[in-house]
C-alpha positions in Angstrom: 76.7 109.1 60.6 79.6 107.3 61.3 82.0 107.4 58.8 84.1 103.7 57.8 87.4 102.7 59.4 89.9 102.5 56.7 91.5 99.0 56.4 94.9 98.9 54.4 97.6 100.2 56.0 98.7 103.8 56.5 101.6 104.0 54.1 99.5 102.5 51.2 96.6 105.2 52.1 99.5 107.7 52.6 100.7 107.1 49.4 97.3 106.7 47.0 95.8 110.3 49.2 99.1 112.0 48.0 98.8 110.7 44.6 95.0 111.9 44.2 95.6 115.4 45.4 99.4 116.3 44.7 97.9 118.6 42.1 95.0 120.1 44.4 95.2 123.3 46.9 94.7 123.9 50.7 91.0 123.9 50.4 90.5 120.9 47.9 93.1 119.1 50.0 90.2 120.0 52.9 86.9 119.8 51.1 87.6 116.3 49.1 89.7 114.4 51.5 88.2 114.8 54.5 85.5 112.9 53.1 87.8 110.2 51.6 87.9 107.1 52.6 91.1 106.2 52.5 91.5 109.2 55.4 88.9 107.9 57.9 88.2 110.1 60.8 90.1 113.4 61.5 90.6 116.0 64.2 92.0 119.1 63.7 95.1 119.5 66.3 95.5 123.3 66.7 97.8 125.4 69.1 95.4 128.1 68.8 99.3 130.1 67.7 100.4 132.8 65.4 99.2 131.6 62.6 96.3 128.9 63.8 93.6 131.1 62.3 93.8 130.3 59.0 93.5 126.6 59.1 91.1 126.9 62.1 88.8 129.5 59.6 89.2 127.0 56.7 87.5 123.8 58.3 84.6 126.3 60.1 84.2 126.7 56.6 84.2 123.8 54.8 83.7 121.3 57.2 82.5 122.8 60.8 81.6 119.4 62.2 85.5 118.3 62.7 86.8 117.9 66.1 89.3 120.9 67.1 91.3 119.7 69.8 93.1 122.1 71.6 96.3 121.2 74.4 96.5 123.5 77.6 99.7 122.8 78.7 98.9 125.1 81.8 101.9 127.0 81.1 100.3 128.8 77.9 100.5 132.5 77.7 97.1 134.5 79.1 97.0 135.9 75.4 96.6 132.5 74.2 94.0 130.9 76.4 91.8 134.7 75.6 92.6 134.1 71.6 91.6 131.1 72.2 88.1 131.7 73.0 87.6 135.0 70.8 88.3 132.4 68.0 85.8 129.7 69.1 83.2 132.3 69.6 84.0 134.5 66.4 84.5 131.0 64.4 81.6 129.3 65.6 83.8 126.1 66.0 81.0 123.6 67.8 83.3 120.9 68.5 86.6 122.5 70.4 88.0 119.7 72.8 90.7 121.4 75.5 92.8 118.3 76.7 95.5 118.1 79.0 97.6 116.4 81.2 96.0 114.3 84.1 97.1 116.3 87.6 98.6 112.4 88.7 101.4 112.5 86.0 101.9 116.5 86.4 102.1 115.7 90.1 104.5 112.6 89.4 106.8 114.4 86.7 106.4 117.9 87.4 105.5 118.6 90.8 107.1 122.4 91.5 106.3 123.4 88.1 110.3 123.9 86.8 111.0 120.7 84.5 110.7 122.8 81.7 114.2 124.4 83.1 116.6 121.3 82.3 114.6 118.6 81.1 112.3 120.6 78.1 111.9 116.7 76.4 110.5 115.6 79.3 108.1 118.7 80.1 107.0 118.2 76.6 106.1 114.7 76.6 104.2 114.8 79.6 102.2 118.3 78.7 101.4 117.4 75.0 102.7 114.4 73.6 100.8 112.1 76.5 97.8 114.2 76.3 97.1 114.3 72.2 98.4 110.4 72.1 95.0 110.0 74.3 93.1 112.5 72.4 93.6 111.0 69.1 93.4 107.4 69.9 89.8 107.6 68.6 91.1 108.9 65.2 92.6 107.7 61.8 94.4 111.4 60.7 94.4 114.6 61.9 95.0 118.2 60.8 98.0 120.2 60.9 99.2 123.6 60.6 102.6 122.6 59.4 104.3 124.2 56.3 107.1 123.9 54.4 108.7 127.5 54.7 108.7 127.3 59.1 111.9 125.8 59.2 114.4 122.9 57.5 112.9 120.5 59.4 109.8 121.0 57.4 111.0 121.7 54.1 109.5 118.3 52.9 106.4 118.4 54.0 103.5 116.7 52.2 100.0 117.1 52.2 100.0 113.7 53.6 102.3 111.8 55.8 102.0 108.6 57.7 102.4 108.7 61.5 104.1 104.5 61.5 101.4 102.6 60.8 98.9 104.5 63.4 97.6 107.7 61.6 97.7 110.0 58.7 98.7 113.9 58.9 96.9 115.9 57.0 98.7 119.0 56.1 96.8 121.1 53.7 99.1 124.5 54.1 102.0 122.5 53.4 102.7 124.2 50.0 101.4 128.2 51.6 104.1 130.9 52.1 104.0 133.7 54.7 102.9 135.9 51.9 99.7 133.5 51.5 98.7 133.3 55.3 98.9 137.3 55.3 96.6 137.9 52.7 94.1 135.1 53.6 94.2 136.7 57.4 94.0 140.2 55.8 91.1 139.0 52.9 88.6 137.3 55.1 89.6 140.2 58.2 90.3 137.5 60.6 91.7 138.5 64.2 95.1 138.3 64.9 97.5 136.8 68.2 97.9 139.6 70.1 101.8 138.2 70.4 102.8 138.6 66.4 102.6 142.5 67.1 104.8 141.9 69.8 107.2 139.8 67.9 106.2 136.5 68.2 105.7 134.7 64.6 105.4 131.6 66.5 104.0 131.3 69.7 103.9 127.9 72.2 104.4 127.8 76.2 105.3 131.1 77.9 108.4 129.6 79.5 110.0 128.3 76.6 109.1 130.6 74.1 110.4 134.6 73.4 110.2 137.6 70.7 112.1 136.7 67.2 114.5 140.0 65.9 114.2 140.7 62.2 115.7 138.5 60.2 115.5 135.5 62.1 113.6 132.2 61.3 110.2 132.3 62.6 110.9 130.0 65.0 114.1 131.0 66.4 112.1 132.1 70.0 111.2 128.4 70.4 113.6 126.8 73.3 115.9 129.6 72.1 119.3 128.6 72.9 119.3 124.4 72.1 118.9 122.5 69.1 115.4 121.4 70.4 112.9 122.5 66.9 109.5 120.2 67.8 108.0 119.5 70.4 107.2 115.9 70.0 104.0 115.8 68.8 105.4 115.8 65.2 107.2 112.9 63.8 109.9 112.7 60.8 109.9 109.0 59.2 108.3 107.8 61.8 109.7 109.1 65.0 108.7 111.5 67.3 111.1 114.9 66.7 112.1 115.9 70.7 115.2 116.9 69.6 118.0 117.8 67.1 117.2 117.0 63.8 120.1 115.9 61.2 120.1 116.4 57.6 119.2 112.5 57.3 116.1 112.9 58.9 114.9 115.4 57.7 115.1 114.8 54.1 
């Protein structure tokens, strides 16, 4: 059944969907809003990373119908792409859609495979921003992983945020520590990344991506060495995050 297209705009539905559930937990935030109006219809958007199987076991609980839509950047680690199907199989996700960039713009942007070396913006733009912008034209939210501990950048992180006046994120692990994620991955016995053991807490293209020493943020091995913390696909009031992030912005 299709479900109805919300009419009033996103920061008013942003807004009254925070309001209802600021007191509610990740799998309230899941089970009641996904069927709220004032949401529409979602995807999940999952990297398939570190710490992906906890949201990703979530919605194959409570609501196995939603879309998982995973990016293949062709530049993903082996371990990935194989986690990646162990979950789907050991899940039972029905609905996984793999999306990436048409060969055209790789061929046009990218062609030798190396823009990831002095132009990581651009690499990520054309390998997962363009891609998901497609993927989720079709939607009115969709589900994130984020959470508020990963990094500063995050620290204010909602359950809901408005994407301009296009979409609603949906972040129901906003409020989970590391401590939570452990125990729900140890409780239900869910598999693990094969990377975490080989320290990797947070895992995205091979190229751009390498082991985090003790005592370092969790994301520290992401474009280690620049003041690049997103990728793009995540916005802060509004704009896409491709780059340094000052304390403005982020608040």
């Amino acid at each position: 059944m299709l479900r109805e297209v919300p009419q009033a705009p996103v920061a008013e539905r942003v807004a009254a969907l925070n309001g209802r559930y600021k007191h509610h937990g990740a799998t309230a935030v899941l089970e009641h809003a996904l069927k709220d109006a004032d949401l529409g219809r979602v995807a999940l958007v999952s990297s398939f990373g570190a710490e992906s199987v906890v949201l990703l076991h979530l919605v194959s609980v409570i609501a196995p119908e939603t879309p998982v839509i995973f990016i293949d950047t062709r530049m993903l680690f082996q371990e990935t792409l194989d986690y990646q199907r162990e979950l789907a199989d050991t899940l039972h996700l029905c609905d996984i859609r793999t999306i990436r960039a048409t060969q055209p713009r790789i061929a046009f942007e990218d062609p030798d495979g190396t823009l990831n070396r002095y132009n990581t913006d651009a690499c990520c733009a054309v390998r997962k921003v363009e891609p998901l912008e497609r993927a989720l034209k079709h939607f009115d939210g969709w589900i994130t992983g984020r959470k508020r501990y990963q990094s500063g950048t995050r620290a204010a992180v909602e359950f809901f945020e408005a994407e301009d006046d296009r979409r609603i994120k949906v972040n129901p692990l906003a409020h989970w520590g590391r401590e939570d994620l452990e125990d729900y991955i140890v409780n239900n016995n869910l598999p693990r990344h094969p990377l975490v053991a080989r320290g990797y807490p947070s895992i995205g293209c091979e190229p751009c991506t390498s082991p985090v020493a003790e005592g370092e943020d969790p994301r520290a091995g992401r474009w280690r060495g620049s003041a690049k913390t997103e990728c793009g696909i995540h916005f802060i009031n509004g704009r896409a995050v491709r780059g340094p992030v000052n304390k403005e912005d982020a608040a």
